[in-house]
C-alpha positions in Angstrom: 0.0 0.0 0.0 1.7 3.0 -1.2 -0.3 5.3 0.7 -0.2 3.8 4.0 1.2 5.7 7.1 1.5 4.9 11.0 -0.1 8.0 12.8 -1.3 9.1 16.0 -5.1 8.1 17.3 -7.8 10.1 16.7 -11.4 10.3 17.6 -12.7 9.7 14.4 -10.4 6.1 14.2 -12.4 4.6 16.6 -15.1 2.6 14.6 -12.6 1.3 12.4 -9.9 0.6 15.6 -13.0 -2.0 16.7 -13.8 -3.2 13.7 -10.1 -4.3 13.2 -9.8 -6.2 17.1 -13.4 -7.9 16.3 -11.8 -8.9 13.1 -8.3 -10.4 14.8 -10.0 -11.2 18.1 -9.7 -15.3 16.9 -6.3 -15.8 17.7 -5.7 -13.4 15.4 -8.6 -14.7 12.7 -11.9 -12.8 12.5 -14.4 -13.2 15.8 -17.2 -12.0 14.1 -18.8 -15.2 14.8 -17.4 -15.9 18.1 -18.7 -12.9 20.3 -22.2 -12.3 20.7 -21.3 -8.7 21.1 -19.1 -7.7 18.9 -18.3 -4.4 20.9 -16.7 -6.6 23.7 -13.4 -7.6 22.1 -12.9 -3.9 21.9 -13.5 -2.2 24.8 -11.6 -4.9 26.3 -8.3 -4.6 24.2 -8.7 -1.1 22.2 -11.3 1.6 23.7 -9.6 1.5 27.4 -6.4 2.4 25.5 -7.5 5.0 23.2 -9.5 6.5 26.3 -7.2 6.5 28.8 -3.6 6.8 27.2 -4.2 8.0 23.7 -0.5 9.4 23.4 0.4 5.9 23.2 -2.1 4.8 20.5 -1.2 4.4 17.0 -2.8 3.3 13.7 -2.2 2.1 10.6 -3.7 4.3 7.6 -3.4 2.6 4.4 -4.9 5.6 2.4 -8.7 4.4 2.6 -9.3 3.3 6.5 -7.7 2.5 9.7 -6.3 -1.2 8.9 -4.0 -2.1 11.8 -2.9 -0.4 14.9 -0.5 -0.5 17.8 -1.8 0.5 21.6 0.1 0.5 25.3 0.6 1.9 28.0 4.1 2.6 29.7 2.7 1.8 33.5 0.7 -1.4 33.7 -0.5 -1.2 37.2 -1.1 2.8 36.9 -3.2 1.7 34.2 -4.9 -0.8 35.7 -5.9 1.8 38.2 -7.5 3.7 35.1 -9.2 1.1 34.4 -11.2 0.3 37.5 -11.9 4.1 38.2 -12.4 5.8 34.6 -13.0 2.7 32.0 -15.4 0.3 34.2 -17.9 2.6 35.0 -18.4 3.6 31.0 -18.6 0.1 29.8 -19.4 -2.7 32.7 -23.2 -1.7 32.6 -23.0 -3.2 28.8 -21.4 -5.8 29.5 -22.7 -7.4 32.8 -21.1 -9.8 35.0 -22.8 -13.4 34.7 -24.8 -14.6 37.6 -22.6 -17.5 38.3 -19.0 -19.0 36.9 -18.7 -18.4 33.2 -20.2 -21.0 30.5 -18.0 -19.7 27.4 -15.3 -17.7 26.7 -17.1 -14.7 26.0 -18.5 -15.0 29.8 -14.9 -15.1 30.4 -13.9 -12.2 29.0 -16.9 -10.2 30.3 -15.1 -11.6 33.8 -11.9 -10.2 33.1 -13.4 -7.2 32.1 -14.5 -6.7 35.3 -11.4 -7.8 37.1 -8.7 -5.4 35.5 -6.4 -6.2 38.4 -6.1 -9.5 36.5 -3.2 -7.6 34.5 -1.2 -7.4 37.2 1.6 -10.0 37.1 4.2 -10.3 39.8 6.3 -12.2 37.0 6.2 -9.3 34.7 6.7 -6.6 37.2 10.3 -6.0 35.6 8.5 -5.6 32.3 6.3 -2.8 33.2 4.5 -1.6 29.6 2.6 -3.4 28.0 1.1 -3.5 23.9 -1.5 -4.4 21.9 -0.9 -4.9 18.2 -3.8 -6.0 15.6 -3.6 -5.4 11.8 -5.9 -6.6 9.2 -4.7 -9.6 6.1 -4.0 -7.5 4.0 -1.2 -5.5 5.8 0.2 -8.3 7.6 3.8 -9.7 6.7 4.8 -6.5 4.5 6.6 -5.3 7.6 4.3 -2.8 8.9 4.1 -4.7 12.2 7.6 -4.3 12.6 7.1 -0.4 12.1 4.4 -0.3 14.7 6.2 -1.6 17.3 9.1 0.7 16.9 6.6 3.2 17.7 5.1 2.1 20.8 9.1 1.6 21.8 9.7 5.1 21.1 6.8 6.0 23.1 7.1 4.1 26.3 10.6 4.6 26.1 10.4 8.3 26.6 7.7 7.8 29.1 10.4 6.1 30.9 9.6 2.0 30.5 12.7 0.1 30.2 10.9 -2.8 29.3 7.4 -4.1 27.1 5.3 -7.2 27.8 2.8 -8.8 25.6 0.7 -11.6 25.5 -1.0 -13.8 23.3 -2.8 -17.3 22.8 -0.4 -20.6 22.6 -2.9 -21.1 19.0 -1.2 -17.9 17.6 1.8 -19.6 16.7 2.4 -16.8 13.6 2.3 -14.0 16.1 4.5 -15.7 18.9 7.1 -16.2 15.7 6.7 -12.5 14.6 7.8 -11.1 18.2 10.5 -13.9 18.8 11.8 -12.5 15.1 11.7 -9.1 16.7 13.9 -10.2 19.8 11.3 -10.6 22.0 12.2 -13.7 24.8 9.5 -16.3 26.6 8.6 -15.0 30.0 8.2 -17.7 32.4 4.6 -16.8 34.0 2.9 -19.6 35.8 -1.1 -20.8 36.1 -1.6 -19.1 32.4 -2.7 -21.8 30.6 -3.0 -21.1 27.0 -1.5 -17.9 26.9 2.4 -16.8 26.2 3.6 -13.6 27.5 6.5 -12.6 25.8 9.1 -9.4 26.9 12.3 -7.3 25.6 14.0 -4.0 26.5 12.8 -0.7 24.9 16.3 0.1 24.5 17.7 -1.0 21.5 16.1 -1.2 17.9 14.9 -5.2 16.7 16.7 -6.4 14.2 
């Protein structure tokens, strides 16, 4: 895409910011079909970031929409605290909690919703930002991704964050191969079962 440019959030990106993490929500394959709701998978893993911390948002423009974007934060547990006082009271009342354990993994995710402190990790505390990163087919391995992530370095890094964490499903085995490429190391994290987190400095470029 000749046209296409990484730039800073803005209001109007937010439909198509959505659209994109319902669209990768699957282990990175569209969940149009999987959530009920299709506004859940993004005010779990977009909206609280564009909200909260849109200095550290970033999209993808490839000349006719947004088609991929990059989203952190440089302070996981400060924004964990965002969460539970500015981002829960906007969106839990859509998605309420369900009356018992969850039956399906959307119930699940409408419990971690509700549980941000969840993100807090005592085995990731010396990785202390965190990113998102979703882009549609048609921008994927054309080294984009790459660009993305250099960004939310740059970002966090003059925010102060020496180091990024990230996690993903153990089924997205082309994502866990795309950060190893970029340098990025296992974390050991234990009782996450089905889920890799993966971290590396902010410091120094990937190859």
């Amino acid at each position: 895409m000749a046209d296409a440019v990484i730039r800073p959030y803005q209001p109007p990106d937010r439909d198509e910011v959505y659209d994109v993490c319902l669209r990768t929500a699957d282990s990175g394959g569209d969940a149009t079909d999987v959530y009920r709701d299709p506004t859940l998978p993004g005010d779990l893993f977009a909206g609280p970031y564009v909200y909260l911390e849109p200095e550290f948002a970033f999209v993808l423009d490839d000349g006719e929409r947004v088609s991929g974007y990059v989203l952190g934060t440089p302070d996981t547990t400060a924004f964990v605290g965002k969460l539970r006082e500015r981002w829960l009271p906007l969106v839990g009342g859509r998605h309420p909690l369900p009356p018992g354990p969850p039956a399906d993994h959307e119930e699940s995710m409408v419990e971690f919703l509700h549980h941000p402190e969840r993100m807090i990790i005592p085995a990731l505390a010396d990785y202390p930002a965190h990113l998102h990163i979703d882009m549609l087919p048609h921008m994927q391995r054309s080294g984009w991704g790459r660009k993305l992530i250099h960004r939310l370095f740059d970002a966090v890094r003059a925010a102060g964050a020496p180091r990024l964490h990230l996690g993903t499903t153990r089924a997205n085995t082309a994502a866990i191969r795309f950060y190893e490429r970029l340098d990025f190391h296992r974390i050991d994290v234990p009782n996450q079962d089905g889920l890799v987190y993966l971290g590396r400095s902010t410091q120094t470029k990937a190859v």
